[in-house]
N, CA, C, O and CB atoms as a CASP TS submission, in Angstrom:
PFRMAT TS
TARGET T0000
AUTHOR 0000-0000-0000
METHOD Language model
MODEL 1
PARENT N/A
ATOM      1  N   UNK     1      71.803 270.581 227.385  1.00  0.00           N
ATOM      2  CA  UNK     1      71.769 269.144 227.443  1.00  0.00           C
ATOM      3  C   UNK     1      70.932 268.707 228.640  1.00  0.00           C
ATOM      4  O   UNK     1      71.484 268.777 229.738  1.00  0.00           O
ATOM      5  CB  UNK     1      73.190 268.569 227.521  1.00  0.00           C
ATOM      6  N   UNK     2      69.537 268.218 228.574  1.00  0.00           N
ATOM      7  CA  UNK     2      68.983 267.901 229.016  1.00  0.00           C
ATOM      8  C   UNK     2      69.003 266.789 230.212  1.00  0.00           C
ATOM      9  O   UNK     2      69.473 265.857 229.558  1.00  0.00           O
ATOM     10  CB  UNK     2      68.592 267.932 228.258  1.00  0.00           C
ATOM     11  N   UNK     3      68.823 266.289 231.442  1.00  0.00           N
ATOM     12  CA  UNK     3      68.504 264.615 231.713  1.00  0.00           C
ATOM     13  C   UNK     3      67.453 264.490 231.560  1.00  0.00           C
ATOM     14  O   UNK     3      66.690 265.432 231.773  1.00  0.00           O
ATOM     15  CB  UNK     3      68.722 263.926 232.952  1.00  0.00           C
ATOM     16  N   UNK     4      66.991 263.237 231.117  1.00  0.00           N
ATOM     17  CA  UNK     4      65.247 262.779 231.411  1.00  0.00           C
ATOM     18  C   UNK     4      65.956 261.521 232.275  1.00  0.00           C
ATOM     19  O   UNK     4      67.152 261.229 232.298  1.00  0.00           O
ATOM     20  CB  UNK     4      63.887 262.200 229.643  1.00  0.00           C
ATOM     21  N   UNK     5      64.815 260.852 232.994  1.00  0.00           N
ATOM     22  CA  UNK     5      64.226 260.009 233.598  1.00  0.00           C
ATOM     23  C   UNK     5      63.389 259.005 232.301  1.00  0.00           C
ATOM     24  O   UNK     5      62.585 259.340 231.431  1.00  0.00           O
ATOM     25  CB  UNK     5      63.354 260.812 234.708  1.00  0.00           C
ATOM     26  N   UNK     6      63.979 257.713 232.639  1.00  0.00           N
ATOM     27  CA  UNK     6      63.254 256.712 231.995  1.00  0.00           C
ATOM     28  C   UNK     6      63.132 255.132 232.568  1.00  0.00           C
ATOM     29  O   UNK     6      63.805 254.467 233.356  1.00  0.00           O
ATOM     30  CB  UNK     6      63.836 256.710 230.722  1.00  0.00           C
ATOM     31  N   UNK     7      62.100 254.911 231.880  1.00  0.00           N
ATOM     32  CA  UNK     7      61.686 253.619 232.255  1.00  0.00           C
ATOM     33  C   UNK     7      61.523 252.358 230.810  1.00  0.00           C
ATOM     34  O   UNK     7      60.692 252.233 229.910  1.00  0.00           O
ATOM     35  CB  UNK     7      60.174 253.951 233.069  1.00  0.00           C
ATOM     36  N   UNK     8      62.574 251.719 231.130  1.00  0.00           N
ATOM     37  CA  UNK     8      62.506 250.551 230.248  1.00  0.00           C
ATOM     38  C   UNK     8      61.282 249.905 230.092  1.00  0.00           C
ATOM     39  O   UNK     8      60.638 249.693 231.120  1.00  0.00           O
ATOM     40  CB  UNK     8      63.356 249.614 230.639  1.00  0.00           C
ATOM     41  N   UNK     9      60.729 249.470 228.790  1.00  0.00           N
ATOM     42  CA  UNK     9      59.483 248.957 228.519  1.00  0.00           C
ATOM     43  C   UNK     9      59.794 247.023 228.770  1.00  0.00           C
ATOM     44  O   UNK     9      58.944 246.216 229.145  1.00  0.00           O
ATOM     45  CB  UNK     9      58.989 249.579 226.733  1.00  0.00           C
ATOM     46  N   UNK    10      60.995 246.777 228.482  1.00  0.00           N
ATOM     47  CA  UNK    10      61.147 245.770 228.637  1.00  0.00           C
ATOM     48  C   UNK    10      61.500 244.894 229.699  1.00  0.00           C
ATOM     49  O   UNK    10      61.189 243.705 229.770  1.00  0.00           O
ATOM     50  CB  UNK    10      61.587 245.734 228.021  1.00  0.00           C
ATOM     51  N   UNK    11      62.462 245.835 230.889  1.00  0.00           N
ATOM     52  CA  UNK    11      62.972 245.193 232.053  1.00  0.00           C
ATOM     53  C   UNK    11      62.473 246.231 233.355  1.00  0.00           C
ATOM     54  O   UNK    11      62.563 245.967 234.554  1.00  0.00           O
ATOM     55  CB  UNK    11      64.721 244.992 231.888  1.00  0.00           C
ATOM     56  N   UNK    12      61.992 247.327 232.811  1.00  0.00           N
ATOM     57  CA  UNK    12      61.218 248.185 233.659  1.00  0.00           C
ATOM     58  C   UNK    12      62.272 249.034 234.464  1.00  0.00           C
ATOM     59  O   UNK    12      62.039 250.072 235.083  1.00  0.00           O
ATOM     60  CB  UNK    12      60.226 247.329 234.615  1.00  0.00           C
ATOM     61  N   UNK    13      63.388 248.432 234.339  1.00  0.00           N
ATOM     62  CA  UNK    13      64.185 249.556 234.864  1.00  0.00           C
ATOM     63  C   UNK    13      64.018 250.859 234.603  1.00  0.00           C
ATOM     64  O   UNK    13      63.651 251.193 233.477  1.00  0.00           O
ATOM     65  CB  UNK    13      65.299 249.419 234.588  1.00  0.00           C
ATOM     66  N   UNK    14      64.292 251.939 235.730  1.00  0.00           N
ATOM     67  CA  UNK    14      64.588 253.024 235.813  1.00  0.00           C
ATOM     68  C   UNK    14      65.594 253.813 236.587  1.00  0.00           C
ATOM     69  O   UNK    14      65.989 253.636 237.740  1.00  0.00           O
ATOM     70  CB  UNK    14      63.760 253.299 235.941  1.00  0.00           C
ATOM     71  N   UNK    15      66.086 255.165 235.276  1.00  0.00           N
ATOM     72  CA  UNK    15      67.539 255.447 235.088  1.00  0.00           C
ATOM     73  C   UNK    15      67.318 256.835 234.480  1.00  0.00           C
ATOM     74  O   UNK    15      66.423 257.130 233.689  1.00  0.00           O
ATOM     75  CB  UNK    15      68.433 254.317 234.099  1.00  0.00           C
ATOM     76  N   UNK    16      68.232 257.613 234.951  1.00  0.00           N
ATOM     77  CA  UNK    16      68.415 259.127 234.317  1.00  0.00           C
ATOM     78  C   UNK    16      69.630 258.702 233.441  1.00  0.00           C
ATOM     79  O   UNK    16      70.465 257.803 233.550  1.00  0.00           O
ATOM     80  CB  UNK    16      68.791 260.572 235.549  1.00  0.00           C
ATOM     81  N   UNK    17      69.359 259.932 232.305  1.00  0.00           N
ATOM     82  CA  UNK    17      70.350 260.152 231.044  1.00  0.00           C
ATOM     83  C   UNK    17      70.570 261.050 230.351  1.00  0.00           C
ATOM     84  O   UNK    17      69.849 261.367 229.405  1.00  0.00           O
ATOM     85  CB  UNK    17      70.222 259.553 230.212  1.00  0.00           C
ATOM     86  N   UNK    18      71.751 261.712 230.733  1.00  0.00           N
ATOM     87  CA  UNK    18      72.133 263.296 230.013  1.00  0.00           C
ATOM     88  C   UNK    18      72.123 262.783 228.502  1.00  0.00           C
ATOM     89  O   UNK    18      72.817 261.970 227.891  1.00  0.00           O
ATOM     90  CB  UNK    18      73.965 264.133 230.526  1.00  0.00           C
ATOM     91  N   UNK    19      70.921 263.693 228.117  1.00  0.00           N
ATOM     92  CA  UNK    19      70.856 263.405 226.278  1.00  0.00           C
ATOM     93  C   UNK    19      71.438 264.337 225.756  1.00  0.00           C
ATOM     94  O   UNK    19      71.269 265.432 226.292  1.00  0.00           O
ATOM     95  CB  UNK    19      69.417 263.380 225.453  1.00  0.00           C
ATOM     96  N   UNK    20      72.471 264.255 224.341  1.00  0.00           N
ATOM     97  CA  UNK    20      73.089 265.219 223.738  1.00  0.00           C
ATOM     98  C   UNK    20      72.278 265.056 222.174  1.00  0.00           C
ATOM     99  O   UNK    20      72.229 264.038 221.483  1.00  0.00           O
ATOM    100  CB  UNK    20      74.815 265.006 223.844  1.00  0.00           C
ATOM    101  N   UNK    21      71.647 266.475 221.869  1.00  0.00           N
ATOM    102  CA  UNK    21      70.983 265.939 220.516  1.00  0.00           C
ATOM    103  C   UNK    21      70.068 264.928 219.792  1.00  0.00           C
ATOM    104  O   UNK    21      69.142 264.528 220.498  1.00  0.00           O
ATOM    105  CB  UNK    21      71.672 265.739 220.032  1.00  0.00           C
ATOM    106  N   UNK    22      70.102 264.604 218.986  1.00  0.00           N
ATOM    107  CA  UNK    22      69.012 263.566 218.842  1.00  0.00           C
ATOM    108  C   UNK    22      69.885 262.088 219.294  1.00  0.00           C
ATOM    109  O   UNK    22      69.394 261.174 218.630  1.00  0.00           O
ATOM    110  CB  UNK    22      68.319 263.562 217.050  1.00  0.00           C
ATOM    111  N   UNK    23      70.736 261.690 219.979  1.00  0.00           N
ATOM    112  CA  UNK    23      71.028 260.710 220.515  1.00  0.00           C
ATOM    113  C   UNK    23      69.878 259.954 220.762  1.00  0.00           C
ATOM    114  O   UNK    23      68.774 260.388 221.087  1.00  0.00           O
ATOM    115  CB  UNK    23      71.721 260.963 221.471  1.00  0.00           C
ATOM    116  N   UNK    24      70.312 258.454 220.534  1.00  0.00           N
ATOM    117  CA  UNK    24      69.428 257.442 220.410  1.00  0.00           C
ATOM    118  C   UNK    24      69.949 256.907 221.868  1.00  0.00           C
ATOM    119  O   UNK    24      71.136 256.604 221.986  1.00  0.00           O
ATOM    120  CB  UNK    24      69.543 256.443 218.969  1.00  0.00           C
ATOM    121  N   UNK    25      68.688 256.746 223.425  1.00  0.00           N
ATOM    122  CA  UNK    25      68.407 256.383 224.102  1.00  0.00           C
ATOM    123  C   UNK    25      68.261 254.743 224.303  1.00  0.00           C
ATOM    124  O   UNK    25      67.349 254.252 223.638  1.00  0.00           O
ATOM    125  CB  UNK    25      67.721 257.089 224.140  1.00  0.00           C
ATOM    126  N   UNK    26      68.862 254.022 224.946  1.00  0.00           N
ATOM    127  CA  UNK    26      68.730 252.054 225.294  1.00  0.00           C
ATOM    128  C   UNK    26      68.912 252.370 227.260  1.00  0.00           C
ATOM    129  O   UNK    26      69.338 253.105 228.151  1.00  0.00           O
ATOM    130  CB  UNK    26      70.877 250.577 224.243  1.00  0.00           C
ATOM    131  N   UNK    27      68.279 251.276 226.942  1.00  0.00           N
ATOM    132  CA  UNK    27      68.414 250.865 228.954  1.00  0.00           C
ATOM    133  C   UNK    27      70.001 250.608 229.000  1.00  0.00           C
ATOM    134  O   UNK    27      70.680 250.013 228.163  1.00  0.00           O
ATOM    135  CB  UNK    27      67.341 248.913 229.713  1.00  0.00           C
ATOM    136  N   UNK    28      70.458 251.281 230.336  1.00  0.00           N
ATOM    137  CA  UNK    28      72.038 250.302 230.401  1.00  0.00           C
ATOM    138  C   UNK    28      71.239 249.093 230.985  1.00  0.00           C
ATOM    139  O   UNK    28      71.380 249.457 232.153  1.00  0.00           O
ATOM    140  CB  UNK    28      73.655 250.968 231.690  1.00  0.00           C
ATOM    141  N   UNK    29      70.853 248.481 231.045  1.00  0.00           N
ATOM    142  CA  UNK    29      70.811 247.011 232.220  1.00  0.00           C
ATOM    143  C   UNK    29      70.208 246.228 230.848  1.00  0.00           C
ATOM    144  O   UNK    29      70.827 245.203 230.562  1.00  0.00           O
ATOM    145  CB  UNK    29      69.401 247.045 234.128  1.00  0.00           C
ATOM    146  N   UNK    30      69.619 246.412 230.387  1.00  0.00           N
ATOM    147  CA  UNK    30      68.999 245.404 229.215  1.00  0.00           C
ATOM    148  C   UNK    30      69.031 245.601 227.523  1.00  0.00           C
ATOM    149  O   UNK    30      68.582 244.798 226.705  1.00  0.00           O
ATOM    150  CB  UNK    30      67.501 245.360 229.517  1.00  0.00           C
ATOM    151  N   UNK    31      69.769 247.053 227.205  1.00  0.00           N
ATOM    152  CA  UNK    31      69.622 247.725 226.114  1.00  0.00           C
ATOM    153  C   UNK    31      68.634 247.841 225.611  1.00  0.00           C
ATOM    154  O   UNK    31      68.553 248.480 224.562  1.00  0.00           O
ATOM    155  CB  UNK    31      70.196 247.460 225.390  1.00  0.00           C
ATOM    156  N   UNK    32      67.878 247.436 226.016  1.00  0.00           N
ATOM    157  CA  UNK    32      65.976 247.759 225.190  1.00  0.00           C
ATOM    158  C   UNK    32      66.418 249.005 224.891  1.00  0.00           C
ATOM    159  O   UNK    32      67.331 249.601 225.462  1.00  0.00           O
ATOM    160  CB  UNK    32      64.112 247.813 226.347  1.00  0.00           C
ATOM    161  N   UNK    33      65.493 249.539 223.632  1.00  0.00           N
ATOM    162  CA  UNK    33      65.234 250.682 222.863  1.00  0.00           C
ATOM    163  C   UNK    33      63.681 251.009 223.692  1.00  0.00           C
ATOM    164  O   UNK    33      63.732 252.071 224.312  1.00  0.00           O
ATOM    165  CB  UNK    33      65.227 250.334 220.993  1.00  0.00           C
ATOM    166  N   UNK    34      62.416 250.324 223.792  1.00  0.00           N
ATOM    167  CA  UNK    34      61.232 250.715 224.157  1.00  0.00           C
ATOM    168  C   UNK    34      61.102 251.520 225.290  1.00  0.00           C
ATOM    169  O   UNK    34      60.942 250.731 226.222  1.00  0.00           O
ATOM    170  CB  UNK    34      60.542 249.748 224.278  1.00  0.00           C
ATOM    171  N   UNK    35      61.085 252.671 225.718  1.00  0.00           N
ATOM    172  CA  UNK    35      61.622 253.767 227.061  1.00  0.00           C
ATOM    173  C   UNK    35      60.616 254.558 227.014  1.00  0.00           C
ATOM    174  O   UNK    35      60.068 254.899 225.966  1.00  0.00           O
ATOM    175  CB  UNK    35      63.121 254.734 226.959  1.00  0.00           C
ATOM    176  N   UNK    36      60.270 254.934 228.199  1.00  0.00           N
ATOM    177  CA  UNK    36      58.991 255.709 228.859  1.00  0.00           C
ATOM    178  C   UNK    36      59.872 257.235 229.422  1.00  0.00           C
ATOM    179  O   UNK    36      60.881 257.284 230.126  1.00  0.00           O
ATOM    180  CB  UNK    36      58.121 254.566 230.466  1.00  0.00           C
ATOM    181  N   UNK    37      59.362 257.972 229.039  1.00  0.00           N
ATOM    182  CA  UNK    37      60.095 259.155 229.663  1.00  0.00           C
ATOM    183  C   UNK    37      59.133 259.156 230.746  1.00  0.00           C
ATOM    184  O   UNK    37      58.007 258.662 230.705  1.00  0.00           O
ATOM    185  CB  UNK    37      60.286 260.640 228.769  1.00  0.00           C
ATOM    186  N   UNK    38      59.596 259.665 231.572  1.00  0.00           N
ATOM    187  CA  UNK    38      58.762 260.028 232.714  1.00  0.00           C
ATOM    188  C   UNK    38      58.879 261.287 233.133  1.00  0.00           C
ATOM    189  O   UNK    38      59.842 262.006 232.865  1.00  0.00           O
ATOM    190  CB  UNK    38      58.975 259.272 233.772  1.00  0.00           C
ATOM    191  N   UNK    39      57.962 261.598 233.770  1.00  0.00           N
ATOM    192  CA  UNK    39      57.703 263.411 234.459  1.00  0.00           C
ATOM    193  C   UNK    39      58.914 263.267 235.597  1.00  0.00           C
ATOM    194  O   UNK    39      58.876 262.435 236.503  1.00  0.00           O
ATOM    195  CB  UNK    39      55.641 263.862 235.492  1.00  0.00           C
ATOM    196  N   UNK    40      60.024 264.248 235.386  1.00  0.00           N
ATOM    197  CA  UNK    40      60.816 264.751 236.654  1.00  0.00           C
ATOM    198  C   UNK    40      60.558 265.885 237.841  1.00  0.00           C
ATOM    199  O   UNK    40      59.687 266.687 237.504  1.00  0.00           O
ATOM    200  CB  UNK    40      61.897 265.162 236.134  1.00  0.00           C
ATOM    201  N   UNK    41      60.927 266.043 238.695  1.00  0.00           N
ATOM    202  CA  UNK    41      61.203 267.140 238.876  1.00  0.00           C
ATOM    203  C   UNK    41      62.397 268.228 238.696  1.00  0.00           C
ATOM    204  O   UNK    41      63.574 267.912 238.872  1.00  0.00           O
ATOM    205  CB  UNK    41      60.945 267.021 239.665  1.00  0.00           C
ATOM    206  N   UNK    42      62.017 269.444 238.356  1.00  0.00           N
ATOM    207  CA  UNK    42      62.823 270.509 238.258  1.00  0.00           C
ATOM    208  C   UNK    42      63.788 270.916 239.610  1.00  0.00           C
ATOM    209  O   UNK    42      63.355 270.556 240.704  1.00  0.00           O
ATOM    210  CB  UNK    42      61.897 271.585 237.880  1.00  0.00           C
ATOM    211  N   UNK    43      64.473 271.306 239.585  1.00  0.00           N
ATOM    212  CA  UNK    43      65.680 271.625 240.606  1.00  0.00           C
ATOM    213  C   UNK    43      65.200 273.174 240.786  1.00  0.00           C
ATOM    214  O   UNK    43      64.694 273.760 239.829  1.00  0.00           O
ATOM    215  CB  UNK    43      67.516 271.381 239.910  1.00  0.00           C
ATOM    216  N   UNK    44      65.370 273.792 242.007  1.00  0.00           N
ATOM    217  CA  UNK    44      64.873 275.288 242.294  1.00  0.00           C
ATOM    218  C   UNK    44      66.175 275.504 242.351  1.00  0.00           C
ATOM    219  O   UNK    44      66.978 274.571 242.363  1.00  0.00           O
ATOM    220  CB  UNK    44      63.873 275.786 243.623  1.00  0.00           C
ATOM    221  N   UNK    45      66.574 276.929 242.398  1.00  0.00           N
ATOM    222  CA  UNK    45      67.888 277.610 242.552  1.00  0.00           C
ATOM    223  C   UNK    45      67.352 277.551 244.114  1.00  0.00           C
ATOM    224  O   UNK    45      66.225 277.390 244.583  1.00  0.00           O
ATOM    225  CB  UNK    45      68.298 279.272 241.627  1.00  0.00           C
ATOM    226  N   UNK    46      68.889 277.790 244.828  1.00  0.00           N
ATOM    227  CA  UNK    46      68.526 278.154 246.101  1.00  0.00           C
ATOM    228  C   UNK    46      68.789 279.526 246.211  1.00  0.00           C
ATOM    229  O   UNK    46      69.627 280.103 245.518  1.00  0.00           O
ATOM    230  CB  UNK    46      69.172 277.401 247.110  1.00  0.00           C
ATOM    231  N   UNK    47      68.036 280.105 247.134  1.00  0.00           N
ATOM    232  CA  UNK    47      68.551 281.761 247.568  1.00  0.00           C
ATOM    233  C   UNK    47      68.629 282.172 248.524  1.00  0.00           C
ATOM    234  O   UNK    47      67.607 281.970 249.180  1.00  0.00           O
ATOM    235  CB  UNK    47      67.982 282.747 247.251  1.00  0.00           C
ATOM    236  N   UNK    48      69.520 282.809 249.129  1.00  0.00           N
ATOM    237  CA  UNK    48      69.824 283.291 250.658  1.00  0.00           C
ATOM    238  C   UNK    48      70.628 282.825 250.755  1.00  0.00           C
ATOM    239  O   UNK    48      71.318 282.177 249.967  1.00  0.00           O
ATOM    240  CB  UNK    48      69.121 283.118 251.783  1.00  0.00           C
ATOM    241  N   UNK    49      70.776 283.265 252.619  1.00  0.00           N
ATOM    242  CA  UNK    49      72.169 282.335 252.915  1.00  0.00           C
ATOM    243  C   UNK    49      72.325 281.324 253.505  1.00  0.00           C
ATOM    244  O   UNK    49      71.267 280.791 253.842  1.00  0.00           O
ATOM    245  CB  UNK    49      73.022 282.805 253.500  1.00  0.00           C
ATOM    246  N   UNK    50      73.345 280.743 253.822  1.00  0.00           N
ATOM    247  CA  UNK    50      73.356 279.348 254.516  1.00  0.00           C
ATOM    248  C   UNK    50      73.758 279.788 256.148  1.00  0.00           C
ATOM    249  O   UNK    50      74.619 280.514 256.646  1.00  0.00           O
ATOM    250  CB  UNK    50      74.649 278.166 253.697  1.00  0.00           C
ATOM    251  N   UNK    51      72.302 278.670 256.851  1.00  0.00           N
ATOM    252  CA  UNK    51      72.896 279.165 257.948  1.00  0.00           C
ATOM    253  C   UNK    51      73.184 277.918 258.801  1.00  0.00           C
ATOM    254  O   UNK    51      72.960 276.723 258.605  1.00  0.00           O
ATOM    255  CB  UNK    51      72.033 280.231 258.625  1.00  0.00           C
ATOM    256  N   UNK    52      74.128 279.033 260.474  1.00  0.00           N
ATOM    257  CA  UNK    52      75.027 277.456 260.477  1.00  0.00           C
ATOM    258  C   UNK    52      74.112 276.218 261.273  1.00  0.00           C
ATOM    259  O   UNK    52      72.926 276.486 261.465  1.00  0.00           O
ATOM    260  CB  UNK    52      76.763 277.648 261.539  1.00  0.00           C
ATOM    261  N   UNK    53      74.574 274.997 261.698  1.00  0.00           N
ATOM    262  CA  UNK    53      73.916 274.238 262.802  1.00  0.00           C
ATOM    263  C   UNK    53      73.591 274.543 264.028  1.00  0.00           C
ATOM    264  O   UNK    53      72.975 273.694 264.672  1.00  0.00           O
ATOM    265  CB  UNK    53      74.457 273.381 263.027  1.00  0.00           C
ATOM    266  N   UNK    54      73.871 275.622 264.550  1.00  0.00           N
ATOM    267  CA  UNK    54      73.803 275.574 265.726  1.00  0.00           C
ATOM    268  C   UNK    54      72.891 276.886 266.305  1.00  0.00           C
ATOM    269  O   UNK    54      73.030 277.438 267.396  1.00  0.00           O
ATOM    270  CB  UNK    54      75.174 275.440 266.160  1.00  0.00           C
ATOM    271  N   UNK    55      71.939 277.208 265.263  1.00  0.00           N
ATOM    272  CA  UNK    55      70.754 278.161 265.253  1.00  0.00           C
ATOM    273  C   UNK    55      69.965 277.771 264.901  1.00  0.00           C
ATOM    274  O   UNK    55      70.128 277.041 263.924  1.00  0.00           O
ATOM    275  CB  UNK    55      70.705 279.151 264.731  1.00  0.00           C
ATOM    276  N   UNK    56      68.629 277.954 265.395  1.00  0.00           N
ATOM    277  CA  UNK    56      67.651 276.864 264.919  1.00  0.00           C
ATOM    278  C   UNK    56      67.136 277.692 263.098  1.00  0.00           C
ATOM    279  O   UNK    56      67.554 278.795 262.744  1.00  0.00           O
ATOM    280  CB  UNK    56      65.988 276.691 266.432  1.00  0.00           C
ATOM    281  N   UNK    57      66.296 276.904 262.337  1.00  0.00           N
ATOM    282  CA  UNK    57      65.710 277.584 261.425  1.00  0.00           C
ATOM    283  C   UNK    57      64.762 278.680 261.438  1.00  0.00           C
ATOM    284  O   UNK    57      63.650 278.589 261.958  1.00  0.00           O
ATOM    285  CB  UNK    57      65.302 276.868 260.897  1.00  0.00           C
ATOM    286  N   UNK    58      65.254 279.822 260.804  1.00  0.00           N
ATOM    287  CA  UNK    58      64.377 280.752 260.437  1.00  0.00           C
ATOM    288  C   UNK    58      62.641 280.438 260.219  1.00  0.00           C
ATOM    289  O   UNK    58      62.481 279.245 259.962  1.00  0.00           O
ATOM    290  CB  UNK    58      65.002 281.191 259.243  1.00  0.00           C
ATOM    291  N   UNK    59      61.478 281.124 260.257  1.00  0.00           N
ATOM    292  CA  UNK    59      60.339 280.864 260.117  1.00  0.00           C
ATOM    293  C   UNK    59      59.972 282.059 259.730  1.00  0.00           C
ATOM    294  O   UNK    59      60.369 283.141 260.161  1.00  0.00           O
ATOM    295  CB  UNK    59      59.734 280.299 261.096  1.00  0.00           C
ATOM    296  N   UNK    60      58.844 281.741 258.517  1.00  0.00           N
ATOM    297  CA  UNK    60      58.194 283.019 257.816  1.00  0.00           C
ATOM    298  C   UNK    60      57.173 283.358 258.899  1.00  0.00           C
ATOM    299  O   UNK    60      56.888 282.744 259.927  1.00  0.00           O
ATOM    300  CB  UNK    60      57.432 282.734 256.200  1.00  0.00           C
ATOM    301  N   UNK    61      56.659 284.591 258.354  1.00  0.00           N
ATOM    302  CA  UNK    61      55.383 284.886 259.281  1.00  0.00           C
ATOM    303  C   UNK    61      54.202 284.949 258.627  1.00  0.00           C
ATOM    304  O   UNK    61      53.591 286.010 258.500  1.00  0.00           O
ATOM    305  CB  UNK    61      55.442 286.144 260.005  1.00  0.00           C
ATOM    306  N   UNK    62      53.869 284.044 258.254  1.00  0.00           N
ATOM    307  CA  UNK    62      52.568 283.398 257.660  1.00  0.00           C
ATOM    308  C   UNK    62      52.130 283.702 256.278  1.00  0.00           C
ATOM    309  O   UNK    62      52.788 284.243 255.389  1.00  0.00           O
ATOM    310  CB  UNK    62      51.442 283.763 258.464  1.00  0.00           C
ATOM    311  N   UNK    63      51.093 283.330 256.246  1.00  0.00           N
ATOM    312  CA  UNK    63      50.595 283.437 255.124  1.00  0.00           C
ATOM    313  C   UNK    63      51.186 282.730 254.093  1.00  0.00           C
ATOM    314  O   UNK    63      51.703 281.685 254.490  1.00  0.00           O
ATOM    315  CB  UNK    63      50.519 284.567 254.876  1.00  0.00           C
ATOM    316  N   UNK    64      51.326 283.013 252.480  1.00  0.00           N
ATOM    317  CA  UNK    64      51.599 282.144 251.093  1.00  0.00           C
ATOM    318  C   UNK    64      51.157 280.473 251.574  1.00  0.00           C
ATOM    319  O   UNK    64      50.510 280.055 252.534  1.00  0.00           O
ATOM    320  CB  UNK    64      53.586 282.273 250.535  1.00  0.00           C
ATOM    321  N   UNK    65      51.833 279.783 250.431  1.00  0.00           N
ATOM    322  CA  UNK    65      51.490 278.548 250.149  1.00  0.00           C
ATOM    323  C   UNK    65      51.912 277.467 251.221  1.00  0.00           C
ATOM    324  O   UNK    65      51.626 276.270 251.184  1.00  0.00           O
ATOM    325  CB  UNK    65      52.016 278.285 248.890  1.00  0.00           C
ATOM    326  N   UNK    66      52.615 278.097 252.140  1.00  0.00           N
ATOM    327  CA  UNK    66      53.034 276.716 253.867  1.00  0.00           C
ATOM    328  C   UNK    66      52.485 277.358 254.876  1.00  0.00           C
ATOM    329  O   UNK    66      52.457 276.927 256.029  1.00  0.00           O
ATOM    330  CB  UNK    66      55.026 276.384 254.586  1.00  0.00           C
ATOM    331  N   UNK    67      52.091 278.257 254.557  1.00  0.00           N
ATOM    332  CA  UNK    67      51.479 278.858 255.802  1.00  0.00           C
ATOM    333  C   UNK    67      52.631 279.451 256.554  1.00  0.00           C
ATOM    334  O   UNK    67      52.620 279.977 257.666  1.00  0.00           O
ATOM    335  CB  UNK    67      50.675 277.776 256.718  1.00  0.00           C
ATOM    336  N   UNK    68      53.462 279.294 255.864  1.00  0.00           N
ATOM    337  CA  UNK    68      55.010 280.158 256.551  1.00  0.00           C
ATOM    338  C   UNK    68      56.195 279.422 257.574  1.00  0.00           C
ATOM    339  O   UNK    68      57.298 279.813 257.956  1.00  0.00           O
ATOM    340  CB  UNK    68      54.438 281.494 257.648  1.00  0.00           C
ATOM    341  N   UNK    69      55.323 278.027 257.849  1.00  0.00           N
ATOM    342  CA  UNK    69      55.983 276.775 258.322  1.00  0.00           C
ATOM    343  C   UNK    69      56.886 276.464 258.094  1.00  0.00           C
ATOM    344  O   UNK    69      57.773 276.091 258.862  1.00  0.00           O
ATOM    345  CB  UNK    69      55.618 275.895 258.175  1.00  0.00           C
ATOM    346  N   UNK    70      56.896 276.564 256.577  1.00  0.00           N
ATOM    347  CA  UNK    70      58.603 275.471 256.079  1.00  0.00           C
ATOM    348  C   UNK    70      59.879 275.943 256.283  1.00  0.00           C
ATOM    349  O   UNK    70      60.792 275.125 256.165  1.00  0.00           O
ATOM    350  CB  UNK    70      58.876 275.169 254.405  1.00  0.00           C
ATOM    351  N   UNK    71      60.152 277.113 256.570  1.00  0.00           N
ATOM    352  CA  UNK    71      61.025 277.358 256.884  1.00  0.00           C
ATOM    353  C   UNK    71      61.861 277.478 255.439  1.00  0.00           C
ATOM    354  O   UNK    71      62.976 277.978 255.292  1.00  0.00           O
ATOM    355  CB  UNK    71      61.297 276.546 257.902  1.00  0.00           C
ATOM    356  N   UNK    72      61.369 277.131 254.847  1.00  0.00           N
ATOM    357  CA  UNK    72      62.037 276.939 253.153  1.00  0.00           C
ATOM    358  C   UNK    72      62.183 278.268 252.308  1.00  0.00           C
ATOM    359  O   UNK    72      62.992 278.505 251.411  1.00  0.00           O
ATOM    360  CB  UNK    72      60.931 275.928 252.113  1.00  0.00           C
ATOM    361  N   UNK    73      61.545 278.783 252.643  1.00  0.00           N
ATOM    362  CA  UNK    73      61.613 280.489 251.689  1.00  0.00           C
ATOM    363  C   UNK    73      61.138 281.786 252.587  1.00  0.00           C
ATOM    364  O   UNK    73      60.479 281.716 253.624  1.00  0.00           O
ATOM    365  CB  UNK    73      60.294 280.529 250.139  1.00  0.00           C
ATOM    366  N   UNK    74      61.603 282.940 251.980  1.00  0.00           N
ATOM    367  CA  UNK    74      60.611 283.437 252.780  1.00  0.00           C
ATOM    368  C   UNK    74      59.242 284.241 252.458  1.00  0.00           C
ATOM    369  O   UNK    74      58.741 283.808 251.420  1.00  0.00           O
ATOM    370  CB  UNK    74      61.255 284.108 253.477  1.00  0.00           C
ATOM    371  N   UNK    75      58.677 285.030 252.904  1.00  0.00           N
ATOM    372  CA  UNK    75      57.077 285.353 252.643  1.00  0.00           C
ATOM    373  C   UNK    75      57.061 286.752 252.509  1.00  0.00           C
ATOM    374  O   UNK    75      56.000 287.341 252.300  1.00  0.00           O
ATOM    375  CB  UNK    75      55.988 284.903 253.869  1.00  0.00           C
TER
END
């Protein structure tokens, strides 16, 4: 069961919505039917461990796609 992201054609609102099946999609704020899916982003798994506050963040040692900066994965 999917969410998309949409955008009302009529009141322009935008709103996520767990779709089940071919369920028929309306704005909650205006019920319009006319809806724009829009591009989301995907959710990454996280991996590793959690570490606590009171150590600063880990840092890769260079190279890949941050240059090893982000502190976000490692290399």
């Amino acid at each position: 069961m999917p969410i998309y992201d949409y955008r009302c054609g009529k009141c322009r609102h935008e709103f996520e919505q767990l779709v089940r099946g071919e369920e028929k999609v309306v704005c909650p704020k205006c019920q319009g039917a006319a809806l724009e899916r829009l591009m989301s982003l995907t959710a990454r798994p996280i991996t590793g461990t959690m570490q606590s506050n009171s150590s600063p963040p880990l840092r890769g040692s260079g190279g890949g796609c941050c240059g090893g900066s982000c502190g976000s994965h490692s290399h």
